[in-house]
Structure formats: structure tokens, C-alpha cells
C-alpha positions in Angstrom: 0.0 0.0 0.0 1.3 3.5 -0.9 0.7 6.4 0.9 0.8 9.6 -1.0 1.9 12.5 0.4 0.6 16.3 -0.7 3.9 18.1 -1.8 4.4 20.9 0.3 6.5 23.1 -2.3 7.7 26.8 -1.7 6.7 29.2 -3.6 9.9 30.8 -5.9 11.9 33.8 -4.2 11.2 36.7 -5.1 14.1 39.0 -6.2 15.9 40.8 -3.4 14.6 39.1 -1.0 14.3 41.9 1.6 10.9 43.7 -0.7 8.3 41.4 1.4 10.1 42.2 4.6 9.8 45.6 4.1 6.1 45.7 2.8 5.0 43.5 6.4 7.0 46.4 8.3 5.1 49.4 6.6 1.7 47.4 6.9 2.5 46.8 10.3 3.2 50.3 11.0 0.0 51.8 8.7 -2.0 49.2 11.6 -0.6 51.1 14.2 -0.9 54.6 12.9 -4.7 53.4 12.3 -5.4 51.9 15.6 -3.9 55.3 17.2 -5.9 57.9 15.4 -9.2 55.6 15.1 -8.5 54.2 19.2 -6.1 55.4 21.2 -5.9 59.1 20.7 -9.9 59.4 20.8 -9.6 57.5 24.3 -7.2 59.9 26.1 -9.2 63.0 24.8 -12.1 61.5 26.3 -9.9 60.7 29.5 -8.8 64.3 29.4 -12.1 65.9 29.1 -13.3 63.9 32.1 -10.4 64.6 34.3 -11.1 68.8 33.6 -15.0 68.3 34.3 -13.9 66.6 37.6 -11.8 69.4 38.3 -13.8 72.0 37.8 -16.9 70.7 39.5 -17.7 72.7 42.5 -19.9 72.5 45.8 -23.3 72.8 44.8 -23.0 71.5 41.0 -25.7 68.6 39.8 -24.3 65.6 38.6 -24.8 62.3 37.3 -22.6 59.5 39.0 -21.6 56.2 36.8 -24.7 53.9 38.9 -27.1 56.8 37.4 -27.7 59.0 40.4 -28.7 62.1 40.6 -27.4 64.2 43.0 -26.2 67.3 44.3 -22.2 67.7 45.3 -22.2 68.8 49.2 -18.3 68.4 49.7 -15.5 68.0 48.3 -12.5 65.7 50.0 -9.0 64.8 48.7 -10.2 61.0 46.9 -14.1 61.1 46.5 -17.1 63.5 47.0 -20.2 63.9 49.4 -23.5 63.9 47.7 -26.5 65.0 48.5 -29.6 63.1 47.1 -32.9 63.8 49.0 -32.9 65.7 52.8 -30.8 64.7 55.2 -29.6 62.0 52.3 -25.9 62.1 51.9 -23.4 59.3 50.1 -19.8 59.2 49.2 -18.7 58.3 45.6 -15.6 58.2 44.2 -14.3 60.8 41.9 -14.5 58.6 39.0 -17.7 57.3 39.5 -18.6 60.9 38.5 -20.2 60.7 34.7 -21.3 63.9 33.9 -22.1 67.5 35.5 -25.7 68.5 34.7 -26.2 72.2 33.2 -28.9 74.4 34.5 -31.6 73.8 31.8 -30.7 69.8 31.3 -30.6 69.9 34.8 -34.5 70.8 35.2 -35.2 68.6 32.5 -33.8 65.7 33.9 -35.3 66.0 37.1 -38.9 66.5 35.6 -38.6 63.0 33.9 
């Protein structure tokens, strides 16, 4: 009985040699230049943004935490904030939990849904 083999032949060199070596290192590097300006660069201005509208929030601003509560800030300590939600209602989140500071007309509007 004869077993036959499939014949695993390489394809012919092309010329030079070093022209497919150097066309995988430019594709690589478009991928990365892509994956920056389409992921990476987006991401940090987002981070950015963020870290400025924590800073900048004030006792007495409306927000929306991460968990989707509204509240009102009270104080303000080194690591996290003190919010207010109802009377006599007060909770500590986290500075990053913070998603977005409520303006004074989305601010009514929110509340009235």
C-alpha cells in the first residue's frame, strides 16, 4: 500500500529578498498609525475631558454618578465627593464614578422626567 503524500513546495523567491520584509513592516506600521488615530488618541481625549470636568466641579453642582444618580455635590475631599440626594440624604462616591455634570436647563429637564 502506498501512501501519497501532498507536496508541500515553496513558492519561488522573489528578487531581493528583503521587498516582502519591508512591505510587512510598513503594513505593520499603517495598523498602528490606524489603531492610534481611530482608538487610542480618541480615548485619552475622552480621559482628558473627564479629568477637567472633575476638576472643575464645584460645591453645589448637579451631577450624574456612573450607577445613574442624581445628586447634588455637598463636599468636596482629597479621593471622592459627598453627595446629596434627598434631605438629610448624603453618600460618598468616588471621583470617577462621577459621569457627567448637569447644566442648568438639562438639569430641570432631567429631574422633571
Amino acid at each position: 500500500m502506498t501512501f501519497i503524500l501532498p507536496a508541500f513546495a515553496e513558492a519561488p523567491a522573489a528578487p531581493g529578498g528583503a521587498a516582502p520584509l519591508f512591505h510587512t513592516f510598513v503594513m505593520m506600521f499603517l495598523i498602528i498609525i490606524i489603531f492610534y488615530f481611530l482608538l487610542i488618541r480618541p480615548q485619552k481625549k475622552r480621559q482628558e475631558e473627564h479629568h477637567r470636568m472633575i476638576e472643575a466641579l464645584k460645591k453645589g453642582d448637579e451631577i450624574i454618578t456612573s450607577a445613574g444618580i442624581h445628586a447634588q455635590i455637598a463636599d468636596i475631599r482629597e479621593d471622592h465627593f459627598v453627595l446629596k440626594i434627598a434631605d438629610n440624604v448624603r453618600i460618598k462616591a468616588t471621583k470617577a464614578s462621577i459621569s457627567q455634570k448637569i447644566s442648568g436647563e438639562a438639569g430641570g429637564e432631567a429631574k422633571s422626567k
